[in-house]
N, CA, C and O atoms as CSV, one atom per row, in Angstrom:
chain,resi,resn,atom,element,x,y,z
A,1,UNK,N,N,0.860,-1.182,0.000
A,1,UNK,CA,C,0.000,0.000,0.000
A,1,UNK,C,C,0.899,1.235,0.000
A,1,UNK,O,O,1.816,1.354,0.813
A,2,UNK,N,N,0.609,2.177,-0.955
A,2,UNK,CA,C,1.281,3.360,-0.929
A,2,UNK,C,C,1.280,4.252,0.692
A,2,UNK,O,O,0.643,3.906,1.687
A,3,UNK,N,N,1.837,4.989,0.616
A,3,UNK,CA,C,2.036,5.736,2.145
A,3,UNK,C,C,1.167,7.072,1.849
A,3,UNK,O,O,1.404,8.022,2.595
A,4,UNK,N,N,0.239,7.241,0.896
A,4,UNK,CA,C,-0.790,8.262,0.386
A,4,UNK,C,C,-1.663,8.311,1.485
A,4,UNK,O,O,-1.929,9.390,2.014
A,5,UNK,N,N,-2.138,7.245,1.881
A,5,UNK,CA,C,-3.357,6.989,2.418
A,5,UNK,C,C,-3.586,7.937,3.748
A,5,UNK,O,O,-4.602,8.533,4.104
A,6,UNK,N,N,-2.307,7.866,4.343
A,6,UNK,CA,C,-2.532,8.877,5.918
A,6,UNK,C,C,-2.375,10.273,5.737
A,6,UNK,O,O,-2.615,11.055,6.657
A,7,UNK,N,N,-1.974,10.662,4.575
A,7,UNK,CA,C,-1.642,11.751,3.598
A,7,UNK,C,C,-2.813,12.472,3.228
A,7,UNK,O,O,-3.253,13.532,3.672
A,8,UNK,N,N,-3.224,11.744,2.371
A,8,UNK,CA,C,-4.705,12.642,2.011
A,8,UNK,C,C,-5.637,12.188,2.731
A,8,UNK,O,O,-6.509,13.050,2.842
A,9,UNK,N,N,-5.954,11.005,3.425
A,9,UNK,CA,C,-7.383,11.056,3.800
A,9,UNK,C,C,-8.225,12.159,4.653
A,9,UNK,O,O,-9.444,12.050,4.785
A,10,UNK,N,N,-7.491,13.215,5.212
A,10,UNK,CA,C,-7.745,13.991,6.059
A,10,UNK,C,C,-8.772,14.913,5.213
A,10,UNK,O,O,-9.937,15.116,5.558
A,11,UNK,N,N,-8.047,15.537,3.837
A,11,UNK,CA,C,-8.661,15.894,2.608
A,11,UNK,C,C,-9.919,15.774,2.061
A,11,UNK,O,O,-10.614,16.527,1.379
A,12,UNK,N,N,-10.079,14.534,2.562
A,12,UNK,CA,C,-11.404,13.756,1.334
A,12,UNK,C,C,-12.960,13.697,1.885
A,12,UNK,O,O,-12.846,13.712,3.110
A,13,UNK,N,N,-13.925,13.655,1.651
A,13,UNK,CA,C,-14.780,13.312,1.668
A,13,UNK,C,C,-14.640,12.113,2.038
A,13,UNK,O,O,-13.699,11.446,1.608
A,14,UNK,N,N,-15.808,11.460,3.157
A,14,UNK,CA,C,-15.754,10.092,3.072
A,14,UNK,C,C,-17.368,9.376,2.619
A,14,UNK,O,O,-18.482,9.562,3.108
A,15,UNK,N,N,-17.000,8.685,1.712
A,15,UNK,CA,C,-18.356,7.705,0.589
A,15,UNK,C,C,-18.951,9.184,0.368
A,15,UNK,O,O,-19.432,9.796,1.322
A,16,UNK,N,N,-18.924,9.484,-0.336
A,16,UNK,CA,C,-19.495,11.121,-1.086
A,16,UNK,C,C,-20.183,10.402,-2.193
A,16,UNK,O,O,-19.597,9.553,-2.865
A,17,UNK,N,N,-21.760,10.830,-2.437
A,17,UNK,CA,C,-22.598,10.316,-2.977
A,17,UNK,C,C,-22.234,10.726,-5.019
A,17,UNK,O,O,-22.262,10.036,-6.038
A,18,UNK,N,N,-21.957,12.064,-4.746
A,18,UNK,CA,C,-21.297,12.485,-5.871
A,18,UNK,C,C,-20.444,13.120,-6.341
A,18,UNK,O,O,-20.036,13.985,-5.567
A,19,UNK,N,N,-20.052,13.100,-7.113
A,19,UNK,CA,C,-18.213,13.457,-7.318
A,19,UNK,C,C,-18.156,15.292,-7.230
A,19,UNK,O,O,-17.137,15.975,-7.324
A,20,UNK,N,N,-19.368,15.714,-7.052
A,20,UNK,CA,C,-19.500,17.512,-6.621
A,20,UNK,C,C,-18.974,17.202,-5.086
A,20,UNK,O,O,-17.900,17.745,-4.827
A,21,UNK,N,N,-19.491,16.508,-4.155
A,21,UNK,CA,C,-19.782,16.354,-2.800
A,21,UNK,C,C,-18.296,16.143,-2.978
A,21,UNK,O,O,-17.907,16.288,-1.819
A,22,UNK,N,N,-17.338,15.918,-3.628
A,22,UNK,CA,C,-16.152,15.610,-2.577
A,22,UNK,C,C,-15.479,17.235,-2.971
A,22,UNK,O,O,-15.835,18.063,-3.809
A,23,UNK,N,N,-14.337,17.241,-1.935
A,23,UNK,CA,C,-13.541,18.836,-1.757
A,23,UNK,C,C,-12.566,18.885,-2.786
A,23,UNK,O,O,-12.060,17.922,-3.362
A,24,UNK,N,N,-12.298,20.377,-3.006
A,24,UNK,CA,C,-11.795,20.248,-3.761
A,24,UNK,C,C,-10.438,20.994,-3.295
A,24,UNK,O,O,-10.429,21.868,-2.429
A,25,UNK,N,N,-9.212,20.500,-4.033
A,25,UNK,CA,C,-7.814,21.148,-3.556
A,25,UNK,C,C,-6.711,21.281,-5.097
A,25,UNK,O,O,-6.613,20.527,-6.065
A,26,UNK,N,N,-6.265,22.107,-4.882
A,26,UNK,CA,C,-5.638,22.560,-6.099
A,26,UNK,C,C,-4.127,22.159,-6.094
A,26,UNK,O,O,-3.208,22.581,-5.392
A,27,UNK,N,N,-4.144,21.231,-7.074
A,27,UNK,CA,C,-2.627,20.701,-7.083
A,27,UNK,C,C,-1.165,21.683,-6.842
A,27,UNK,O,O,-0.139,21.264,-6.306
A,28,UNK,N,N,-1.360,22.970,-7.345
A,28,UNK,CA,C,-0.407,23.707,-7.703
A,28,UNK,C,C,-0.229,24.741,-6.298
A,28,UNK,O,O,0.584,25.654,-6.154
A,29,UNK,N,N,-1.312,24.244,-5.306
A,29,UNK,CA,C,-1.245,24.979,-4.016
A,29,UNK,C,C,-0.745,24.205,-3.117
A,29,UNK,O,O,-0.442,24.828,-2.100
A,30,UNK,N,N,-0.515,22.990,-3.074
A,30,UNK,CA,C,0.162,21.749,-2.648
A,30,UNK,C,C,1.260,21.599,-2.335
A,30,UNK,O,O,1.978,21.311,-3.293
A,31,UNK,N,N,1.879,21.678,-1.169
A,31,UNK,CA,C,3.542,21.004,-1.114
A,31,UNK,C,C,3.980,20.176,-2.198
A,31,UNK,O,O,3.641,19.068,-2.615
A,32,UNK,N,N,4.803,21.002,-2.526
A,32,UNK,CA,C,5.847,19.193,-3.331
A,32,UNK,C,C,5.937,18.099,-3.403
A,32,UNK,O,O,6.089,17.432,-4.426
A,33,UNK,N,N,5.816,17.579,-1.808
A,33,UNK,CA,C,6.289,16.613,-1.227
A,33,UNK,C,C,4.354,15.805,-1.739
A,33,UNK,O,O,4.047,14.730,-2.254
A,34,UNK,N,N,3.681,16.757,-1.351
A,34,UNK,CA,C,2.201,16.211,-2.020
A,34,UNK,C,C,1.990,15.738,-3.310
A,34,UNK,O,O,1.338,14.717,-3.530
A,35,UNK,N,N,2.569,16.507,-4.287
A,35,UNK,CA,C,2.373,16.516,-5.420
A,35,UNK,C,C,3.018,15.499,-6.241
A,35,UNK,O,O,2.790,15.036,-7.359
A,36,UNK,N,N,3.810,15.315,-5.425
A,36,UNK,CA,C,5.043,14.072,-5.723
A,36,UNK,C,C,4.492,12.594,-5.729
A,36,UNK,O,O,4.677,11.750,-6.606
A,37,UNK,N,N,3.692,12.449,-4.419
A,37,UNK,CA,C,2.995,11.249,-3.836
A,37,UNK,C,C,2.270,11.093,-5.155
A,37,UNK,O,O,2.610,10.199,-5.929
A,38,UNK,N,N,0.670,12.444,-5.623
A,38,UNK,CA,C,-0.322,12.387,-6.189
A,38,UNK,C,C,0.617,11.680,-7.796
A,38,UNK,O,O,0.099,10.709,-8.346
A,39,UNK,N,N,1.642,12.137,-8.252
A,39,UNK,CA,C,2.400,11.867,-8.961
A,39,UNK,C,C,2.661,10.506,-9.746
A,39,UNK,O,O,2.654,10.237,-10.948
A,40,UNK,N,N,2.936,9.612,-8.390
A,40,UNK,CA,C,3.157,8.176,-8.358
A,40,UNK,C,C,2.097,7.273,-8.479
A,40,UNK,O,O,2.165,6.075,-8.755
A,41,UNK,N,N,0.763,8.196,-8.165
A,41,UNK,CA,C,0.037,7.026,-7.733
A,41,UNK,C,C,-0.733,6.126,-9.436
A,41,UNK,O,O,-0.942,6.674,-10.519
A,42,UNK,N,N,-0.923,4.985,-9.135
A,42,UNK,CA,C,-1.793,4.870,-10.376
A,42,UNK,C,C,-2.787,5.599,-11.057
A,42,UNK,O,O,-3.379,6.385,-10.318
A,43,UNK,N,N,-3.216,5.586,-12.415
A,43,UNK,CA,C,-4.489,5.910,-12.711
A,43,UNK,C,C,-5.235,5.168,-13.739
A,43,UNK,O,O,-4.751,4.525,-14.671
A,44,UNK,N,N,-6.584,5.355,-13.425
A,44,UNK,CA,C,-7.549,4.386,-14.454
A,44,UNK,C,C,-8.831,5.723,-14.568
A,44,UNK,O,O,-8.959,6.799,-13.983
A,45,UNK,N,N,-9.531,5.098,-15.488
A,45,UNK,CA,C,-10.384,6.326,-16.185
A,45,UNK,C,C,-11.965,5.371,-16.046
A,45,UNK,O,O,-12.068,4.144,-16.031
A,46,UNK,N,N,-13.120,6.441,-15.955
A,46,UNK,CA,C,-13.939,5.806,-15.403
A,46,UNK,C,C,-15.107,7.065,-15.575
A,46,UNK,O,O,-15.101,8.258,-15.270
A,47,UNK,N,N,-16.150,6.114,-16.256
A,47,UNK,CA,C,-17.019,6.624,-16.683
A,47,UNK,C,C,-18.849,6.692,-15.441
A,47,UNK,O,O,-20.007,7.107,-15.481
A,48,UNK,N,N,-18.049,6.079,-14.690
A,48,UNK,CA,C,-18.853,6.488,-13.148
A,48,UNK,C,C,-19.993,7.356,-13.136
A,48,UNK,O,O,-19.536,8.469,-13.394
A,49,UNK,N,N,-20.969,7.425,-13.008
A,49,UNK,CA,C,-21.754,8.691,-12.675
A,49,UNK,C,C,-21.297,9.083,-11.005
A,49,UNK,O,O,-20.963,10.242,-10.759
A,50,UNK,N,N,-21.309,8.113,-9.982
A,50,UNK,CA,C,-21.220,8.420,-9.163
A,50,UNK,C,C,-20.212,7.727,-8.436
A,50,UNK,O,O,-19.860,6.661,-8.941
A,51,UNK,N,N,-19.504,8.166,-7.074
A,51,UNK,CA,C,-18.203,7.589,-6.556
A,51,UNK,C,C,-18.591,6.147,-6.184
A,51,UNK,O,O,-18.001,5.067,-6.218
A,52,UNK,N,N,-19.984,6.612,-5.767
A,52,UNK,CA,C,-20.475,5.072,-5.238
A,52,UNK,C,C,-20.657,4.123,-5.912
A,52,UNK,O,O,-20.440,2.988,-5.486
A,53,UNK,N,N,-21.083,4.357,-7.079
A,53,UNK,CA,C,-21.005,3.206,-8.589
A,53,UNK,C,C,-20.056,2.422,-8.348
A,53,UNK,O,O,-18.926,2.876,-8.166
A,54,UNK,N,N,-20.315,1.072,-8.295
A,54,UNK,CA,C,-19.234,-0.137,-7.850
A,54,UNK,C,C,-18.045,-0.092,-9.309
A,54,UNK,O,O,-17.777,-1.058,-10.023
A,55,UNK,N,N,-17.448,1.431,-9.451
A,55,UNK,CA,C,-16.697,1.107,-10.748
A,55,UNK,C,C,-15.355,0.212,-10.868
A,55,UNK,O,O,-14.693,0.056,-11.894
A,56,UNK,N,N,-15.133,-0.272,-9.754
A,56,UNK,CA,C,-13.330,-1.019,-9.827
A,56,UNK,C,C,-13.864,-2.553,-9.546
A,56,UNK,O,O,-13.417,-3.340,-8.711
A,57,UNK,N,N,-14.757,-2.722,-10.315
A,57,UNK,CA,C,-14.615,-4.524,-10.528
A,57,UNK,C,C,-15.097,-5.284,-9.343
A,57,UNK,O,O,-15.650,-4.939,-8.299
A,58,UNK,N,N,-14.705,-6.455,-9.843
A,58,UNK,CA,C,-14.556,-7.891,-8.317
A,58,UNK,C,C,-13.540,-8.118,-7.265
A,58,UNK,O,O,-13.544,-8.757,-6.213
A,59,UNK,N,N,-12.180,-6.980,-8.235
A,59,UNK,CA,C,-11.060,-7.086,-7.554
A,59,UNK,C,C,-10.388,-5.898,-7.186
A,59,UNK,O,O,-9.219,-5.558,-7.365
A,60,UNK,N,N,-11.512,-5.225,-6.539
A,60,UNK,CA,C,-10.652,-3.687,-6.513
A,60,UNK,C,C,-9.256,-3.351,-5.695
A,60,UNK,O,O,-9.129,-4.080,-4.711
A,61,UNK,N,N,-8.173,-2.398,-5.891
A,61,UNK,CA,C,-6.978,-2.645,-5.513
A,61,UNK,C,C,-7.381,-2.024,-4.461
A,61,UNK,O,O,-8.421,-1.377,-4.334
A,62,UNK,N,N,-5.961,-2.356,-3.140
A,62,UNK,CA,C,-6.362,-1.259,-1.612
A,62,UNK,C,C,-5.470,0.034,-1.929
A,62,UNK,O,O,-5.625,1.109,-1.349
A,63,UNK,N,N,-4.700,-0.163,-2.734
A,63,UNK,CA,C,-3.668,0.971,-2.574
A,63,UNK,C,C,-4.689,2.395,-3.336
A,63,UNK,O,O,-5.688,2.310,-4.050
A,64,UNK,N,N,-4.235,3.161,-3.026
A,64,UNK,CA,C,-5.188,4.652,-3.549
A,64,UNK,C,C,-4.571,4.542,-4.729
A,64,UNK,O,O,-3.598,3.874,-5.077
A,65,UNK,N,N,-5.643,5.692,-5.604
A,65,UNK,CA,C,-5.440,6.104,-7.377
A,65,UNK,C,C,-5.866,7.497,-7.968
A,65,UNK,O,O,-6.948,8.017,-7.695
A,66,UNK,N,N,-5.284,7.845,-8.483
A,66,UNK,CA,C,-6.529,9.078,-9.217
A,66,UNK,C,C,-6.899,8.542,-10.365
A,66,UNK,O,O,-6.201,8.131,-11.292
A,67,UNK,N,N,-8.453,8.584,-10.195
A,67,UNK,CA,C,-9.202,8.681,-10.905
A,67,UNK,C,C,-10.036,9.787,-12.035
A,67,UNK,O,O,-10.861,10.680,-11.841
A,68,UNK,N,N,-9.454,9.306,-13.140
A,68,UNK,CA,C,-10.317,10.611,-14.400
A,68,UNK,C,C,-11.593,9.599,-14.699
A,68,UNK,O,O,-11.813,8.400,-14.864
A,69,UNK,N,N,-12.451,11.161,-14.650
A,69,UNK,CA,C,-14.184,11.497,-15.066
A,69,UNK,C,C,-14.563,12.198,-15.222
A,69,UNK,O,O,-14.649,13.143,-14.437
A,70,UNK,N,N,-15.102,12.130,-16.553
A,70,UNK,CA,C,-15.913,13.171,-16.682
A,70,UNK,C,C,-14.944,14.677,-16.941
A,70,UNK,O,O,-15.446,15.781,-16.726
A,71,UNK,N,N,-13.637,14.524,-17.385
A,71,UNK,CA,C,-12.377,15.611,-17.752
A,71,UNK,C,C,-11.868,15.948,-15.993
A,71,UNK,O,O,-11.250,16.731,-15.272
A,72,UNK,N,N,-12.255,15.339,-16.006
A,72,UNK,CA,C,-11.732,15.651,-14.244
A,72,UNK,C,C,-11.080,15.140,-13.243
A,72,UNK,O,O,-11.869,14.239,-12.959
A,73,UNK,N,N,-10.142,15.030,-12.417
A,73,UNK,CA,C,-9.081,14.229,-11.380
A,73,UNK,C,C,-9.823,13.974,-10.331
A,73,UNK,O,O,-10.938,14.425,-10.066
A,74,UNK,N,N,-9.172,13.235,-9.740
A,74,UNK,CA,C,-9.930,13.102,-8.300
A,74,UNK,C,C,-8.848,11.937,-7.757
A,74,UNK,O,O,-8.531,10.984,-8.468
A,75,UNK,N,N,-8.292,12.155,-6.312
A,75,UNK,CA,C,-8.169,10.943,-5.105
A,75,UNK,C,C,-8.471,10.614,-5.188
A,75,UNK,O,O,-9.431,11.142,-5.749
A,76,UNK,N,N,-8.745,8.775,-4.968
A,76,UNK,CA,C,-9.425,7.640,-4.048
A,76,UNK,C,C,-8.657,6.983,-3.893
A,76,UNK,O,O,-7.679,6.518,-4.479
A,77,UNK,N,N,-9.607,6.885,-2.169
A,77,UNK,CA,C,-8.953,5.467,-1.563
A,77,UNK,C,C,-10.173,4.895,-1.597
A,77,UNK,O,O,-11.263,5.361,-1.264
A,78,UNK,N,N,-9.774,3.442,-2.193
A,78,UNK,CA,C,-11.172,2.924,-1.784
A,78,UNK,C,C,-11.014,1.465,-1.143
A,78,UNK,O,O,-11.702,0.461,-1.326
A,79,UNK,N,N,-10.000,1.648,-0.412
A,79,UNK,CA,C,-9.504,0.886,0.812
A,79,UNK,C,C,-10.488,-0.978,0.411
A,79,UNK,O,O,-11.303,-1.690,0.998
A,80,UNK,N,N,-9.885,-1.000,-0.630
A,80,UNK,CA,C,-10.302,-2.841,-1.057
A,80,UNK,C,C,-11.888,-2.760,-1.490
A,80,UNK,O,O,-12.481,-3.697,-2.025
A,81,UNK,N,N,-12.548,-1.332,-1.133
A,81,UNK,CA,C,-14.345,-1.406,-2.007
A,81,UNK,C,C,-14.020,-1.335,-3.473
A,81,UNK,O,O,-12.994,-1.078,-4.101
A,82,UNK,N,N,-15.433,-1.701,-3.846
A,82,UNK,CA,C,-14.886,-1.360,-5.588
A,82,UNK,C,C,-16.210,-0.333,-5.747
A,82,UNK,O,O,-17.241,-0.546,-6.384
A,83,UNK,N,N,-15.744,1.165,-4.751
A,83,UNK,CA,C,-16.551,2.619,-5.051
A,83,UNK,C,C,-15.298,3.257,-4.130
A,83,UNK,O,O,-14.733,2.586,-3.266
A,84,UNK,N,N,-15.091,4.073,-4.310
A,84,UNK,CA,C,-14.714,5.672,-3.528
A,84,UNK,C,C,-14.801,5.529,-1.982
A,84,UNK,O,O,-15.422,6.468,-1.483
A,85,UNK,N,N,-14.648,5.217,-1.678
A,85,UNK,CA,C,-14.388,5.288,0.127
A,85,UNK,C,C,-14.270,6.781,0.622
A,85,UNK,O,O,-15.043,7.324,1.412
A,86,UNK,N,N,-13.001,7.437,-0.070
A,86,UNK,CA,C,-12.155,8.564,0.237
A,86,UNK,C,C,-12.072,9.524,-1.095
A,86,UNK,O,O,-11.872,9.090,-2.229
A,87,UNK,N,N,-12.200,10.446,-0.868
A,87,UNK,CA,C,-12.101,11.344,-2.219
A,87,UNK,C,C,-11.999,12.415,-2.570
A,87,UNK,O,O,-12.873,13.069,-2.002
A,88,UNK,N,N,-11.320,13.125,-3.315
A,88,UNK,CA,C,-11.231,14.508,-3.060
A,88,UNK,C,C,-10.785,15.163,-4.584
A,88,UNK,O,O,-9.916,14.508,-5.159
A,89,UNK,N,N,-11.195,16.167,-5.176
A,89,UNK,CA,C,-10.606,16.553,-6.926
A,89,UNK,C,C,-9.543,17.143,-6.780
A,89,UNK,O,O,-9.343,17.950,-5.872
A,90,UNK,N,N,-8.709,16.822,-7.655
A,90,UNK,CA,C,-7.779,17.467,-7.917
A,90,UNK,C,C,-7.879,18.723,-9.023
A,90,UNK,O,O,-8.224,18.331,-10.138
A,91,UNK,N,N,-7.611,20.336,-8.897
A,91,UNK,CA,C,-7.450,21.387,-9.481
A,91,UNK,C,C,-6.628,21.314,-9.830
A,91,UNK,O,O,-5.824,20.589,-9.243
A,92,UNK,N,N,-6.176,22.112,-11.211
A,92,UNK,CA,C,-5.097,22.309,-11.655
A,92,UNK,C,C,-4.431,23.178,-10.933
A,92,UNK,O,O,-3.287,23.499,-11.254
């Protein structure tokens, strides 16, 4: 598991019904040391209406990702669910 998780979760929304409902934080206002993490992490693309939409399968990963939708970034942890647990957009 990435070391993201104690990092941003403070950030996020938790199970946010829709991807408005989670907060939003602007990458470029971010420590380094943040931006670096958001950097590394995986990403997959996802046509979701909502965080809660079971979009990551049978086998969803535990480690966090950003997720694109809808032209847009976003955190998640979705701590082994296959929806959004944790979440938050990323601004340019």
């Amino acid at each position: 598991m990435n070391d993201s998780r104690s990092t941003f979760t403070p950030l996020c929304a938790r199970k946010p019904t829709t991807w408005d409902e989670c907060p939003r934080h602007r990458h470029s206002e971010m420590p380094e040391w943040q931006r670096e993490l958001i950097r590394k992490l995986p990403m997959i693309g996802t046509d979701a209406a909502t965080p809660m939409e079971a979009f990551l399968g049978d086998n969803p990963p535990l480690e966090c990702f950003v997720v694109i939708t809808g032209g847009r970034c976003f955190y998640v942890n979705a701590e082994g669910y296959s929806y959004a647990r944790y979440a938050f957009r990323i601004d340019g």
